[in-house]
C-alpha positions as CSV (number, residue, x, y, z in Angstrom):
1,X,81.5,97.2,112.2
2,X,85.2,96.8,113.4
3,X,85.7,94.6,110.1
4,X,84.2,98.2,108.2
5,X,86.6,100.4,109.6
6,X,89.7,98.4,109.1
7,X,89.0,97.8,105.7
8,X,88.6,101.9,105.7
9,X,91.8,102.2,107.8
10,X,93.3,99.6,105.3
11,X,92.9,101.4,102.4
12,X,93.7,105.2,103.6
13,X,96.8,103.7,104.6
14,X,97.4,102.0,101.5
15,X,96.3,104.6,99.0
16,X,98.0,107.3,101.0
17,X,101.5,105.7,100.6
18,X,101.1,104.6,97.4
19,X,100.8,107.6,96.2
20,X,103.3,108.9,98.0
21,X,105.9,106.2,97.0
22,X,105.7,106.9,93.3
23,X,106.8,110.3,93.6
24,X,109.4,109.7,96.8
25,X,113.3,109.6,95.9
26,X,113.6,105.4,96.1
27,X,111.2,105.4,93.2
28,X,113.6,107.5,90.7
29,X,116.0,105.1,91.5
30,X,114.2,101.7,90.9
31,X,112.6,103.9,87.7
32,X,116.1,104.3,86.5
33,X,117.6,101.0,87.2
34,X,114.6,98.9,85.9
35,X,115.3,101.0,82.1
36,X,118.7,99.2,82.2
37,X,118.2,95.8,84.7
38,X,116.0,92.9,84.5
39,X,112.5,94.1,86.0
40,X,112.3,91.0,88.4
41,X,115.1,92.0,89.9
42,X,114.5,95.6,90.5
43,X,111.2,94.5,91.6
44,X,112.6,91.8,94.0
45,X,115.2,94.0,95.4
46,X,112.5,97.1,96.0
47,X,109.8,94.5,97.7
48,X,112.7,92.9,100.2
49,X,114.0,96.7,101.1
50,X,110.3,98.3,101.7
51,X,109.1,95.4,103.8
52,X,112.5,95.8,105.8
53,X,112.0,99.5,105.7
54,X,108.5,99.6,107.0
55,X,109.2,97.0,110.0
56,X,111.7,99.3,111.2
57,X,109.8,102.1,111.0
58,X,106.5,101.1,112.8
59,X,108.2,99.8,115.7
60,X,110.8,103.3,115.8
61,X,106.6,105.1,115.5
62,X,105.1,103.0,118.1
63,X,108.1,104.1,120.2
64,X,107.6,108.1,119.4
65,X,103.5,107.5,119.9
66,X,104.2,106.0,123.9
67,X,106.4,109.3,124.9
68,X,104.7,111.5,122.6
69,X,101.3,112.9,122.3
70,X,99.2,111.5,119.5
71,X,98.3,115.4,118.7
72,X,101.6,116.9,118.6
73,X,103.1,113.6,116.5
74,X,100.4,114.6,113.9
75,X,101.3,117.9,114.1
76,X,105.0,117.4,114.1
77,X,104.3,115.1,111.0
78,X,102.7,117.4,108.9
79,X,104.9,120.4,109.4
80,X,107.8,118.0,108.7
81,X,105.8,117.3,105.2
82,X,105.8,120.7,104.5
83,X,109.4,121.2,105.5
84,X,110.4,118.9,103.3
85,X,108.8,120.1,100.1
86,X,110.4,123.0,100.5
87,X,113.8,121.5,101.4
88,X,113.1,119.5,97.9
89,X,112.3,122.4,96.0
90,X,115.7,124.0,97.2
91,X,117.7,121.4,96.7
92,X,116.7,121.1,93.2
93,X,118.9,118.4,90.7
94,X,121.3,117.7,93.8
95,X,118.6,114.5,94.8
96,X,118.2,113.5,90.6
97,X,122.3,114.5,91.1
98,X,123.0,111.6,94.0
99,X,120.2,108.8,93.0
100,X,122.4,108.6,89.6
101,X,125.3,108.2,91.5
102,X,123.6,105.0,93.3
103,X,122.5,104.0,90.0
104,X,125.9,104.3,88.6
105,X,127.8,102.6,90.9
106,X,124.8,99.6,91.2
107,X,125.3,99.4,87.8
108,X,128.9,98.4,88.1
109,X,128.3,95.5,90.1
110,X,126.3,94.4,88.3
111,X,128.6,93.2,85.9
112,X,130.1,91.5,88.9
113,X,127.6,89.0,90.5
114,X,123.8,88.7,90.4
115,X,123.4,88.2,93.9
116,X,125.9,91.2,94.8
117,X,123.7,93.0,92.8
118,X,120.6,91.9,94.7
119,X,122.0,92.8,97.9
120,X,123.8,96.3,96.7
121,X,120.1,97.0,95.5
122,X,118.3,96.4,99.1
123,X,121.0,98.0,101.1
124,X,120.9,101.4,99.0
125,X,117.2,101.4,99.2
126,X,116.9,100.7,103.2
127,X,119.2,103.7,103.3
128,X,117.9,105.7,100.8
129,X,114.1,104.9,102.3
130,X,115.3,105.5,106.1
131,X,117.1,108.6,105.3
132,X,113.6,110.6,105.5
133,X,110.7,110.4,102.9
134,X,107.2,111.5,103.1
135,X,106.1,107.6,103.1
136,X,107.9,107.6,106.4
137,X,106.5,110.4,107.9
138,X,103.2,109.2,106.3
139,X,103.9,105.7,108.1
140,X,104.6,107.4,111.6
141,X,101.2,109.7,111.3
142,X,99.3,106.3,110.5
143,X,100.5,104.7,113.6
144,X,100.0,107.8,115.5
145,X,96.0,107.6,114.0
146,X,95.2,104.4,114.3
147,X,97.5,102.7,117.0
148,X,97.3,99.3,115.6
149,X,101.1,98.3,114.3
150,X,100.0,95.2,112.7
151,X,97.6,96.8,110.4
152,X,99.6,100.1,109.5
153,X,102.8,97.2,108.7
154,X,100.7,95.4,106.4
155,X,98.9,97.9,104.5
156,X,102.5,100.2,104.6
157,X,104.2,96.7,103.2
158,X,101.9,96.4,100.2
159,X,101.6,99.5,98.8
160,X,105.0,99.9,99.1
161,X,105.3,96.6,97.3
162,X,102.2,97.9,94.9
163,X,104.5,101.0,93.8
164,X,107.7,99.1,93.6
165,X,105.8,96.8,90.7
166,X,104.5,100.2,88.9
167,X,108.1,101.5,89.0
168,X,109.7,98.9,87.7
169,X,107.5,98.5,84.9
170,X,107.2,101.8,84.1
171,X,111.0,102.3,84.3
172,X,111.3,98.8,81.9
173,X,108.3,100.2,79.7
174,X,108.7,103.7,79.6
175,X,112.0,104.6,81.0
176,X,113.0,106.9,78.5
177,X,109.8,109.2,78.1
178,X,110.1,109.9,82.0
179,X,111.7,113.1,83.2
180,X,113.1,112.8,86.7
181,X,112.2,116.4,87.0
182,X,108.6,116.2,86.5
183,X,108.8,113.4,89.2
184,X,110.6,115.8,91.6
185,X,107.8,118.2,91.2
186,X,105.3,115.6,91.3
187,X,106.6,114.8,94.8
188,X,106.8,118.3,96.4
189,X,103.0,118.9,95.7
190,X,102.3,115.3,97.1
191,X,104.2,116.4,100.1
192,X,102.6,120.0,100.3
193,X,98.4,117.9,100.2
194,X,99.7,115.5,102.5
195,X,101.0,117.8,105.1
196,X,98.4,120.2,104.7
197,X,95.1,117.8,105.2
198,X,97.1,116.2,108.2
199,X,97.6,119.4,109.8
200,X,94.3,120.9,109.1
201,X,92.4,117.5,109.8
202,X,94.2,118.0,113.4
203,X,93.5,121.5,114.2
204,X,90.2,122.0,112.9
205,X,88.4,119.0,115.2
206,X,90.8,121.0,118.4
207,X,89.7,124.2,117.2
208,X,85.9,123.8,116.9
């Protein structure tokens, strides 16, 4: 029975930040560096980042769930989603504006040393991931949820590392048939479902 509902757990974790990732702001930039670098690299450099990222981020949630109740985190959470699709939809080009500046300058060292590359690669994603996403918000509701660090890591590290391998080959494959607009939007609905079944899935039980 406990085996059931982890493997449940597991995969609305899993699913949940997939789909997330592939619209969220670190995908357009491994998308548009995997059209113009080798996609093991892109790939290598997006898995190292995301498992960095999401160790960082379950033990900063599992901080925020011992001070904070588990209601008001969810609540908090999705109201943050919502905040943030709007905050994208404002924003407009300036996020497809600053992830081809990353790209750019990436770019230029790459002419310089592979490992250089590597490394600018990990560092601009770990900032670029821990400057706010909805997989991180996603990530803190999990561990809010469920309470168990060890599963949310593990099922947060390999769907991040799941999307990473889509984006790259889809940037490798198809880079020039994608529009980083249609991704923007993409996202902002993402963010509008997510925060709206995690609100609603929070009220209604307190409600009834």
């Amino acid at each position: 029975m406990e085996a059931a509902a982890d493997l449940s757990a597991f995969l609305t974790i899993a699913g949940t930040i997939f789909a997330a990732e592939l619209t969220d702001k670190d995908a357009l930039l491994l998308l548009t560096l995997a059209t113009k670098m080798k996609s093991l690299v892109v790939f290598a450099a997006g898995s190292v980042a995301f498992t960095i990222t999401t160790a960082v981020i379950v033990a900063f949630s599992s901080i925020i769930v011992a001070y904070v109740p588990i209601f008001w985190v969810k609540i908090g959470g999705g109201s943050v989603m919502l905040g943030y699709a709007a905050l994208e939809y404002a924003r407009g080009t300036r996020i497809e504006q600053g992830v081809e500046g990353r790209e750019e300058r990436l770019l230029g060292r790459a002419r310089q040393s592979q490992t250089y590359v590597i490394l600018g690669m990990i560092g601009s994603l770990v900032l670029l991931d821990l400057a706010g996403d909805a997989t991180e918000l996603v990530t803190i509701v999990f561990v809010a949820q469920y309470q168990n660090l060890i599963l949310v890591f593990v099922s947060a590290t390999i769907a991040l590392v799941a999307a990473s391998g889509v984006e790259t080959l889809l940037g490798s494959r198809l880079g020039r048939l994608l529009s980083s607009k249609n991704i923007r939007i993409l996202s902002i609905v993402i963010f509008l479902i997510i925060g709206s079944i995690v609100i609603g899935s929070t009220l209604i039980p307190a409600l009834v």
